[in-house]
Structure formats: C-alpha cells, structure tokens
C-alpha positions as CSV (number, residue, x, y, z in Angstrom):
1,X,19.0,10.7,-15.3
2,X,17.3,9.3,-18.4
3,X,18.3,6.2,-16.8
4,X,17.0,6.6,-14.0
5,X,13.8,7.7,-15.1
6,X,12.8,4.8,-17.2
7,X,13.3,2.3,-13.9
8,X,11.3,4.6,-11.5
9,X,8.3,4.6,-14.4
10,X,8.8,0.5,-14.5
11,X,7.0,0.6,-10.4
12,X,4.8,3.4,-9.8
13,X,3.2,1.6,-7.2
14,X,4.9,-1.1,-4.7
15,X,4.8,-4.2,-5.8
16,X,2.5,-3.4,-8.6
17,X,2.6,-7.0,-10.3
18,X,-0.5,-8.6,-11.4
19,X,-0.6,-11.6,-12.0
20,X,-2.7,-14.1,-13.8
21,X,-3.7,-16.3,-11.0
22,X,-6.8,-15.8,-8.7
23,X,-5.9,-17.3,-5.5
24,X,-9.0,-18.1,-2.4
25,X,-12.0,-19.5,-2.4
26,X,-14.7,-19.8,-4.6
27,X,-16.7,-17.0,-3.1
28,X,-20.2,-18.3,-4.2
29,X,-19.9,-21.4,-2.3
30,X,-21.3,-20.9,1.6
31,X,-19.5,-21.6,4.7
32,X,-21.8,-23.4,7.8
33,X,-22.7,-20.6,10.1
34,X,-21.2,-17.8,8.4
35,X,-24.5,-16.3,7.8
36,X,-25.1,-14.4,10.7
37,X,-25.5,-10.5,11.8
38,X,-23.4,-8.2,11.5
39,X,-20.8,-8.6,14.5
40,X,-21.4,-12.3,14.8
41,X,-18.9,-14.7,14.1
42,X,-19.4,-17.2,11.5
43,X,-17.6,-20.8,11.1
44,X,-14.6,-19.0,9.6
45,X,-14.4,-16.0,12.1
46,X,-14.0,-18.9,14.7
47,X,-11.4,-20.1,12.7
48,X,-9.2,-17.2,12.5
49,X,-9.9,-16.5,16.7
50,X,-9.0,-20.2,17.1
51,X,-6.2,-20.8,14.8
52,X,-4.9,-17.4,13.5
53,X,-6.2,-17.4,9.8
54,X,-8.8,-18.0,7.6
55,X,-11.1,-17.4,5.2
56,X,-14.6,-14.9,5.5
57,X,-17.5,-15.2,3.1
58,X,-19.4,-11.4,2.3
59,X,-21.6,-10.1,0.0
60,X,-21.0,-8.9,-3.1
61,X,-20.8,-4.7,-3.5
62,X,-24.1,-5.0,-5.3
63,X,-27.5,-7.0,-5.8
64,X,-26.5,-9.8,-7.7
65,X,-22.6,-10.2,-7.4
66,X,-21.3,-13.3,-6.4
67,X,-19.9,-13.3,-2.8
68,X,-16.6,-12.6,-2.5
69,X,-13.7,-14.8,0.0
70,X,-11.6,-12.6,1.7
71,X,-8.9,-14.3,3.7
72,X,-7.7,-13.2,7.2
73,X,-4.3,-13.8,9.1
74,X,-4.6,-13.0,12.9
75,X,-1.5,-12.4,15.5
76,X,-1.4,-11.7,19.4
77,X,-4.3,-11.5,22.2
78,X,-3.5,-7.8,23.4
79,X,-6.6,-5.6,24.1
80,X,-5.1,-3.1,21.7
81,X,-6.2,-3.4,17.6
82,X,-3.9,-3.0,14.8
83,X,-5.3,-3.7,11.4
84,X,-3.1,-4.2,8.7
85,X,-3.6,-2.8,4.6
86,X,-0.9,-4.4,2.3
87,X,0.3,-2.7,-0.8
88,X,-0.6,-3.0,-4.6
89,X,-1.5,-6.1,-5.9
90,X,0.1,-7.8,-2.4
91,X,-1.7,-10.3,-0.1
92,X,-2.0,-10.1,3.5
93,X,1.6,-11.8,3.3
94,X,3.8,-9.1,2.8
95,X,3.4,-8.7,6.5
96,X,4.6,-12.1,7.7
97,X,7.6,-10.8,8.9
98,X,5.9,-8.3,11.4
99,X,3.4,-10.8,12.6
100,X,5.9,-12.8,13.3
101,X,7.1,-10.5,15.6
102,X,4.0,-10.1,16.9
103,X,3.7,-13.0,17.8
104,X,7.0,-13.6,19.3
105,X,7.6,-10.6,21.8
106,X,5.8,-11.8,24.6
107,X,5.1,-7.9,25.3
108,X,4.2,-7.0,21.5
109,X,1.5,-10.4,21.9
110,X,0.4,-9.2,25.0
111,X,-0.3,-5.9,24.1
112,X,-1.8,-6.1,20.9
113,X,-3.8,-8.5,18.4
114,X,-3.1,-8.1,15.0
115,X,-5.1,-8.3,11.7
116,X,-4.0,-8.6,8.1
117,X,-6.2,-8.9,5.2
118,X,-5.8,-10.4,1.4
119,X,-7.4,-7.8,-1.1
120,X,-10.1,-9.3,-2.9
121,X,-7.7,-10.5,-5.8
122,X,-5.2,-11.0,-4.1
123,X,-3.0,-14.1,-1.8
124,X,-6.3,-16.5,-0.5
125,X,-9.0,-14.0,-1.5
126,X,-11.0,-14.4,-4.1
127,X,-11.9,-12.0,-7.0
128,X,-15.3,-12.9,-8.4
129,X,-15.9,-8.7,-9.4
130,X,-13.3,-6.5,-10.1
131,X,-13.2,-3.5,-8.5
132,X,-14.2,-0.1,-9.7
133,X,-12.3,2.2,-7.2
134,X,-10.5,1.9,-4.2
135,X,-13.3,2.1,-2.0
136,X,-14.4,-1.1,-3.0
137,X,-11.1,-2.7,-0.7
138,X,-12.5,-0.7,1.8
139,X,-16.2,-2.0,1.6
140,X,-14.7,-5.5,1.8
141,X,-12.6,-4.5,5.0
142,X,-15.7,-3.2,6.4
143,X,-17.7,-6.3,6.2
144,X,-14.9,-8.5,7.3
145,X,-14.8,-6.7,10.1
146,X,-18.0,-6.5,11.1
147,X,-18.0,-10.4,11.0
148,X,-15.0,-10.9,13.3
149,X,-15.8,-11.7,17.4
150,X,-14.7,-8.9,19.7
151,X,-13.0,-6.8,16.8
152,X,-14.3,-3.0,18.7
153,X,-16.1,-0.6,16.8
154,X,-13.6,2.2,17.9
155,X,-10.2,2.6,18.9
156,X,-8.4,0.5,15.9
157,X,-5.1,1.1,14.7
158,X,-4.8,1.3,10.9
159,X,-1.9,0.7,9.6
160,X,-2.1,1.1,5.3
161,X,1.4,0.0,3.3
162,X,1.6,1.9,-0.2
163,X,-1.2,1.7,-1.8
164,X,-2.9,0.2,1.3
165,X,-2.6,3.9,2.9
166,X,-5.3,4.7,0.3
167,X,-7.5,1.7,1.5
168,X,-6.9,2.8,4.5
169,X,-8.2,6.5,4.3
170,X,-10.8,5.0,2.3
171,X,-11.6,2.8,5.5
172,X,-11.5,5.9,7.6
173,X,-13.9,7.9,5.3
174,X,-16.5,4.8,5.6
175,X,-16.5,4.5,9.1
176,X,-14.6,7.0,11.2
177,X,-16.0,6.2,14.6
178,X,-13.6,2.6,14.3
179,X,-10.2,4.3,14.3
180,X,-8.2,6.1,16.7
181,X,-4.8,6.1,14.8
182,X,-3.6,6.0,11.2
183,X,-0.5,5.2,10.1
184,X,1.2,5.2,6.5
185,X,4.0,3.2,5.6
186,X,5.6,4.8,2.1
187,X,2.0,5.3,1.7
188,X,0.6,7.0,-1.7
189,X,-1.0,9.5,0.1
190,X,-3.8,11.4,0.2
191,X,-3.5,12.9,-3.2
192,X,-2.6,9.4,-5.0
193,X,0.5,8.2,-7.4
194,X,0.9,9.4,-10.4
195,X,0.8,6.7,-13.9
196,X,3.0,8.2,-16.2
197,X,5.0,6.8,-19.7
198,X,8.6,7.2,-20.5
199,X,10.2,6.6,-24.1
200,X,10.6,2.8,-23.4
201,X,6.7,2.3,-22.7
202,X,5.2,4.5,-25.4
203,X,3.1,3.1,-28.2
204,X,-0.7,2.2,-28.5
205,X,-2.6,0.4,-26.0
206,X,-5.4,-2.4,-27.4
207,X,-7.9,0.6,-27.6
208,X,-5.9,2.4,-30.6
209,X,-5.0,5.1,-27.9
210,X,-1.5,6.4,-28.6
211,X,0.7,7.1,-25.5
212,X,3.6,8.8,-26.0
213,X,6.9,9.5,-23.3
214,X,5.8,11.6,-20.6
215,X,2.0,11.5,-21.2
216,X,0.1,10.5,-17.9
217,X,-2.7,8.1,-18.1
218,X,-6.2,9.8,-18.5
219,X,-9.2,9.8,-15.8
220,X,-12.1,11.0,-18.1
221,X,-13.2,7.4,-18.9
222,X,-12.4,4.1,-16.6
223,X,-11.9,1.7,-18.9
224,X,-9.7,3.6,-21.3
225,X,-7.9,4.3,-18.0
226,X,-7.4,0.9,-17.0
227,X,-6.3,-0.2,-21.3
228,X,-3.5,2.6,-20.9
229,X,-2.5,1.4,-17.7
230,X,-2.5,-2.7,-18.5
231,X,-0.4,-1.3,-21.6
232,X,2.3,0.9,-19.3
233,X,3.1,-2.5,-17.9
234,X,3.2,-4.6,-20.7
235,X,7.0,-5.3,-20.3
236,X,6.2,-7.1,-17.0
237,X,3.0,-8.5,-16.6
238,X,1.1,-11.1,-18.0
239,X,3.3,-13.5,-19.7
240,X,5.6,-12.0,-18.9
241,X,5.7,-11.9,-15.1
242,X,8.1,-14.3,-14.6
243,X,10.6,-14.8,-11.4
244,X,13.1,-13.1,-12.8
245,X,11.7,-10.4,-14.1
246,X,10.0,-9.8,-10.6
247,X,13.1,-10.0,-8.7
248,X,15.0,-7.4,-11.5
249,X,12.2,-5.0,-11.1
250,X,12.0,-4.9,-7.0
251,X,15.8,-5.4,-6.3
252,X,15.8,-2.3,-8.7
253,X,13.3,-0.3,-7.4
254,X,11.4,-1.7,-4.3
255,X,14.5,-3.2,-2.1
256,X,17.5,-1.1,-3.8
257,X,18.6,0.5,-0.3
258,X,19.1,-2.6,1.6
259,X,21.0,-4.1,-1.1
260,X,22.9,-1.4,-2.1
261,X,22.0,-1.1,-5.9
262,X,24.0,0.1,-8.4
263,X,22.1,1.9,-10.8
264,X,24.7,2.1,-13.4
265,X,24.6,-1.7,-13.6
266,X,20.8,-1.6,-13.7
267,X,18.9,-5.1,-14.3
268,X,22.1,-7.0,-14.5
269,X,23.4,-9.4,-11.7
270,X,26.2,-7.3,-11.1
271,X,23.9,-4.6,-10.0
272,X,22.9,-5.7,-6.9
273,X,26.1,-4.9,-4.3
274,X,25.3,-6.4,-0.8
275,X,22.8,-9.8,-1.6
276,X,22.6,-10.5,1.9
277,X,19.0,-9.6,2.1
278,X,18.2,-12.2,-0.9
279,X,18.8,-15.1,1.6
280,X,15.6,-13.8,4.0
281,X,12.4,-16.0,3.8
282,X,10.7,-12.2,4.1
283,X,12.6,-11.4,0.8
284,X,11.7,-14.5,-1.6
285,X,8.2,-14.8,0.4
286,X,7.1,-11.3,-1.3
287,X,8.3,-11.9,-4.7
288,X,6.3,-15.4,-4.6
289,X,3.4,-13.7,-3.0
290,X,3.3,-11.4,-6.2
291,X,1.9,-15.2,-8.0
292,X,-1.1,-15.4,-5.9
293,X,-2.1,-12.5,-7.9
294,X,-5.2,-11.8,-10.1
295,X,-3.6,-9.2,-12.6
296,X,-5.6,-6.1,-12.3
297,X,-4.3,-3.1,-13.9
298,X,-7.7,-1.3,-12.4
299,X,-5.9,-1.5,-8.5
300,X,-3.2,0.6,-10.2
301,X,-5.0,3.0,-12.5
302,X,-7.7,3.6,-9.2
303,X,-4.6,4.4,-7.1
304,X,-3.5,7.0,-9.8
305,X,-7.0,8.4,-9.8
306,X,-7.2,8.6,-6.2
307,X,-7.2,12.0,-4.5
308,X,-9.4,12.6,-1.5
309,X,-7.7,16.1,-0.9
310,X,-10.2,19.4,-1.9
311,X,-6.6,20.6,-4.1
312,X,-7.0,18.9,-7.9
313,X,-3.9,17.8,-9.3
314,X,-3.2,19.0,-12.5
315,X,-0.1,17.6,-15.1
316,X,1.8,20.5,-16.1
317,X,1.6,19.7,-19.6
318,X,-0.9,18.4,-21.5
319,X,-0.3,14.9,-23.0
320,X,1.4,14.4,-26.5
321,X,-2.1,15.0,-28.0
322,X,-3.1,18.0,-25.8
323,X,-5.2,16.3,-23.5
324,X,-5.0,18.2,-20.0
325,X,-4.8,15.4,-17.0
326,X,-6.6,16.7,-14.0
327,X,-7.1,14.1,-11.1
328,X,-9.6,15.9,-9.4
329,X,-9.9,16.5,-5.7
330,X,-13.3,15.4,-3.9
331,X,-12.1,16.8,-0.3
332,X,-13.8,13.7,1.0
333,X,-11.0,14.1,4.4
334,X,-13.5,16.6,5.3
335,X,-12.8,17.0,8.9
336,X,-13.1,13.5,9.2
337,X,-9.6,12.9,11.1
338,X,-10.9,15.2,13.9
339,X,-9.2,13.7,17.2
340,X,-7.4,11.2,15.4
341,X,-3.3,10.7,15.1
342,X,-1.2,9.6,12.4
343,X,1.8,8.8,11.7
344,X,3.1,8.9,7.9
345,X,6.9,7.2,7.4
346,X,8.8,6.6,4.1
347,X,12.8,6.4,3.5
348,X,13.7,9.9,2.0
349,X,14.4,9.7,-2.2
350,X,18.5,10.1,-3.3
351,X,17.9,9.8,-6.6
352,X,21.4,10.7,-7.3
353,X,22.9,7.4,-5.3
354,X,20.0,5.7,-6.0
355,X,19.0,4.9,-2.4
356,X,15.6,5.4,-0.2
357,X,12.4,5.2,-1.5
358,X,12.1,5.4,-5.5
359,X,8.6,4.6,-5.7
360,X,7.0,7.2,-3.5
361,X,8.2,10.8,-3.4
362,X,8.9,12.6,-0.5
363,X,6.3,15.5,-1.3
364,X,3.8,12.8,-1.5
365,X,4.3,12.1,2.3
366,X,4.6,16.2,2.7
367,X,1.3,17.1,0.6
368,X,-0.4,14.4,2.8
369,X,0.8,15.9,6.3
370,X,-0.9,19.4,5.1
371,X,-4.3,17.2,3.7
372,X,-4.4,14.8,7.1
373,X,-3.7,18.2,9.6
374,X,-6.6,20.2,7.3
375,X,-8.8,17.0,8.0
376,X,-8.3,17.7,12.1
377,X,-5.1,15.1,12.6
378,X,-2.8,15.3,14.7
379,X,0.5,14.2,12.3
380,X,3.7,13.4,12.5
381,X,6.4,12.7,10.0
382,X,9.1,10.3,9.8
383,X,11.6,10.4,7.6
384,X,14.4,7.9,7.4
385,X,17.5,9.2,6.0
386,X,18.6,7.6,2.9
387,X,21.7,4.5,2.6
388,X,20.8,2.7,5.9
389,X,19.0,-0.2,4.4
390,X,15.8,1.5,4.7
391,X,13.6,1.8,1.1
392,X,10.5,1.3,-0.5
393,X,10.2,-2.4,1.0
394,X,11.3,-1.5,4.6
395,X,8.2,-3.1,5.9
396,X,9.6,-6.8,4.7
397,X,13.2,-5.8,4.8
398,X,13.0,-4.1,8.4
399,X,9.4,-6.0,9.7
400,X,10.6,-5.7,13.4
401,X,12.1,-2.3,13.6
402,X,9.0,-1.8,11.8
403,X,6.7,-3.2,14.6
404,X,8.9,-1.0,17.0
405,X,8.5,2.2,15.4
406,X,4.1,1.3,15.2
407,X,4.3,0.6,19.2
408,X,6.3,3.6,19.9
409,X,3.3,5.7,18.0
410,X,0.7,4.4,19.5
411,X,2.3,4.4,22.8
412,X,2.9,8.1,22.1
413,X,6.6,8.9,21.6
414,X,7.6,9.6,17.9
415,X,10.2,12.2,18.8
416,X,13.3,11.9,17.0
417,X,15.2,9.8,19.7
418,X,12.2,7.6,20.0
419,X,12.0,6.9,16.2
420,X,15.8,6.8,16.1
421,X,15.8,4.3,18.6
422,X,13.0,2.1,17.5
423,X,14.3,2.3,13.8
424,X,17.8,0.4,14.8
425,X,19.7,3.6,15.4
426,X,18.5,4.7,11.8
427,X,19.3,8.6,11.2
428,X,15.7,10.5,10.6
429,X,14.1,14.0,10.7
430,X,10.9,14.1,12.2
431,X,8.4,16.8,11.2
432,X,5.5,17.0,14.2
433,X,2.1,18.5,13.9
434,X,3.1,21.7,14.6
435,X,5.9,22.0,12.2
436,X,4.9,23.9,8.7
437,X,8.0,24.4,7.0
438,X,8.4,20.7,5.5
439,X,4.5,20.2,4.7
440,X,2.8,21.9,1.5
441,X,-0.6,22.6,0.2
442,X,1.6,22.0,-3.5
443,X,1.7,19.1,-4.6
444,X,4.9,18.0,-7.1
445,X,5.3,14.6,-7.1
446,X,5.5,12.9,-10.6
C-alpha cells in the first residue's frame, strides 16, 4: 500500500489547490448603499435578490483591515433556507451543478432558496487579510448574512462540503439561534483532517524545519504550521499548479469512483477507466474553479488544527524529532446542537479497490456522529457503499441526487429506502441517532 499512501497524503483536504490568483473585488473600494444596518440590504444585496449573484462589501475582522468582497450566488424563492459552505480552497462554484437543480425543479425552486458563498480567497471574493483560523470564514458568513433581505435569523439549513463542514460548525458555534439543520457532505468533521508527510514529501520547509515521512505537521506555533504545510504541497502548488497536474491529482483522489481509477496505473492516462464523467461542464468547471484561487496553505493547516470536540487528538508517535502532535480539543460543541438535526454523508473508503472517499476516512464521519449527538443532535449517518460512482467529489459528480438526498433530510425521511432512493438506487447503511455500534468517542483517522 506504499502506493497508495503516497497519493492519499498528495489531498488531505478536497480540492486543497491554492492558487496564486486572488479573484473579487477590491474590498476597500465602497459600494452605493451598502452601508447600512445590520439586516438591511445594500446595492449588492439587491443585486443578488434581483439577479441571483453578487458581490457584498464587510468589515474587516479587526480595527483597521481593509474590507473584504465576498461574493454571493442565490437559487429558488422557496420559504425554506439552505446555505451552502464549499470545500478547501473552492469557490461558491463547486455547487453550480446543485443550484442548477435548484433552480430547475419547479418543486426544489418552490420550496427552497438557496445560498452559496466564495470564501474570502477564493472564486469572486476577495482576500485583503488572510485568515488566522477557520472561524474567520465563519465571521465573513455571519456578516454577509446579516446584510441579505429576508435571510431569517433561525431556521437555516447549513449545508458544509469538506472542509466547509468545519465553517459550518464554526457558523453554528457563532450564532446557534440561525440553524435548524446541519448537514455534512464528506465533511472533515468535528475533530479536523489530519496533515501528514510520506517519503516523497519529506525534506526542509523554507523555515530550516526538517519533516521527515510520517511526521504530522505541528500546532505549537501558526506560522511554522502554515511553512510545513505550503512545503507538504510543494509538488502541486504554486508554479506548479498547472491543469494537468490538477486533473492527475483529483481524477486520482477526489473523483476516482466515478471514473473507475486504476490505482496501479496511478497518474498516467491509462489510469482513468470510464472518462465519461470528464465530458461534464460540473467536471472541468471545478478544476478551473481551483484558478480563481489565492494560495493559502493557512485554510489547510487551520483545517488540520481544527477540533471543536472536548477529546484531544493525539499522533501516536512522536515526529522524526520527538516532537509529540496534540491537536487539542476546545469542546466548543458544548451543548450547542441542542434541538438541532444533522445529517453527516460520505462514500465509504475501499482502499483495497481504490474506490469511495480517499480523502476523508470513515471514522472521521463516525467520531463526528458521537461529538454532534454529545453536543444534543439529533444525527444520522449516511454511508454510501463504495464502486457506484459515489467519492470524495459526489457533490459535483452526483449534484442532483445530491439535492435529493438534502430535501429528503430536511423533509424528515433519511431511512435507508429514503436515502437509497434519493441517491439513484445507490446501496448505503444508515446509522440513526440511536444507533451506537458504528459511532466512537476514538478517534483513528490518519
């Protein structure tokens, strides 16, 4: 599996390119009527009710920092609210297929309006102040929101892809009283993803820090953090994030299920089995979306220090140099998901045919059903059996059984026929609140 190993450690996170380009606005310049109260719209927030997207100026996190442009795509007219989180170092975009959907099911439109958002970095936003944890995505949510006509202050679906499931908690943490449901699509989970080196990405980062295979980056000081992790992706980023080196990485890793990957053949054309999905405007549209992005290695190396759980996470090893890795828990959940539902979904990992989800492990998804239930959630698990075209990328590969499976949730039926059926006849086992078998207060995950 040494094979194996070194591809899984090339994407820790979904669609973790950075990229050199900022795309949006320049934040410091003003939009007419956009400064008004909390709740009121501004020239933009018309926009987006008016037209379906657009761009919203907010403050900076602190005294001093230039405003920031975060940019806002908007689907249906229903009285219900889904708000959607993209994943690592992806815009708003990676959801075009399912608001397209959205918008096109008269009943879907009907029902529900839909939000996406570009991270501040990220597709139209801008990115004037990096951020210094993932909270800071939520704080940028959180005004955006508060800017946008008629969005209600409770009863919001959130909806948080990958890393977007920890913007999302993050969300929840800062204001509670918005959200009635939370759902996590191959989400990182409660307790983070783990930043780790193999043999092919060991050496010494631009600090003089020497990382050797199987250390895991270190949380004691941010911005030797963020050095070690900018240096774990060296062999893809920067000048080196080019098309094809996008597509190798995700047909390896993010879309390998749904076109049937052959690992033996890894990074070579022959590799990829069934192409079909390569001729979808949903496929090329995220790995072009990946070149609106400002390359920030922090998004990644906050993801990895993430963990709202009270249970610290400890690396059962110390690093090559005998450092001991904790990624401590802050138990921030509290019982902050009291009355609340969610709904956590990932493709089950078969690392040995090399199908499902190879980014996020399964115990993530299992740790976080024992964190969300401890926090006073009600939670159910969905996991989609592995070889039906379902992987790390099912949101873009599968956007409108996708949609289905979000309706069915929040319509109350995720029983295994109702998954089953929304999925496309996909095969899954479904763990509900009550089950404890599956769920664990241990967390394995690499």
């Amino acid at each position: 599996m040494l094979q194996t190993r070194r591809v899984i450690s090339l994407l820790l996170l979904p669609l973790a390119i950075g990229l050199e380009g900022c795309g949006g606005d320049d934040g410091d310049q003003g939009v007419p009527g956009e400064q008004g109260a909390p709740g009121a719209p501004g020239a933009n927030a018309d926009a987006i009710a008016t037209i379906g997207e657009g761009a919203i100026i907010i403050d900076g996190a602190a005294p001093g920092d230039p405003k920031e442009s975060i940019y806002v795509r908007k689907a249906g007219h229903g009285p219900k609210v889904i708000v959607l989180v993209p994943g690592n170092n992806t815009s708003g975009a990676t959801f075009d297929g399912m608001m397209g959907f959205f918008r096109s099911v008269d009943a879907l439109n009907d029902a529900y309006t839909v939000y996406a958002f570009d991270y501040r970095g990220s597709g139209k936003s801008s990115y004037n102040t990096k951020i210094t944890s993932l909270k800071d995505f939520a704080a940028d949510f959180e005004k955006v929101m508060n800017k946008i006509a008629n969005l209600p202050a409770s009863g919001v679906t959130l909806v948080g892809y990958s890393m977007g499931f920890g913007a999302a908690l993050e969300m929840v943490i800062a204001n509670p009283g918005r959200y009635a449901n939370v759902v996590s699509l191959a989400g990182i989970g409660t307790r983070g993803v783990r930043v780790g080196f193999n043999a092919g990405q060991a050496g010494t980062d631009s600090t003089g820090h020497a990382w050797a295979n199987g250390d895991w980056v270190t949380v004691a000081n941010d911005a030797a953090g963020i050095a070690g992790t900018g240096f774990q992706q060296r062999s893809w980023q920067g000048d080196q994030r080019t098309y094809a080196n996008v597509q190798a990485t995700w047909d390896a890793v993010v879309y390998n299920d749904v076109l049937k990957y052959d690992i033996s053949k890894a990074f070579t054309p022959a590799a990829v089995t069934d192409p079909t999905f390569r001729a979808s405007p949903n496929y090329n549209g995220s790995l072009l979306d990946g070149f609106t992005i400002q390359y920030m290695p922090e998004s990644l190396y906050y993801s990895h220090k993430f963990n709202v759980s009270p249970v610290d996470v400890v690396k059962p090893a110390p690093n090559a140099d005998g450092t001991v890795v904790t990624i401590p828990g802050d138990g921030r959940l509290g019982a902050l998901f009291n009355g609340k539902r969610a709904m956590l979904v990932k493709a089950t990992t078969d690392f040995a045919a090399w199908r499902g989800d190879q980014v996020i492990y399964d115990n993530y998804t299992a740790t976080s059903k024992y964190d969300l239930k401890r926090a006073g959630a009600d939670v159910t698990a969905v996991m989609i059996n592995p070889n039906q075209g379902f992987d790390h990328g099912f949101p873009v590969a599968r956007p409108l059984e996708t949609v289905r499976l979000i309706d069915a949730f929040i319509k109350g039926d995720v029983s295994a026929p109702g998954a089953t059926s929304a999925l496309g006849g996909a095969g899954v086992a479904v763990y509900p609140n009550g089950e404890t078998a599956w769920e664990t207060d241990t967390f394995t995950g690499f």
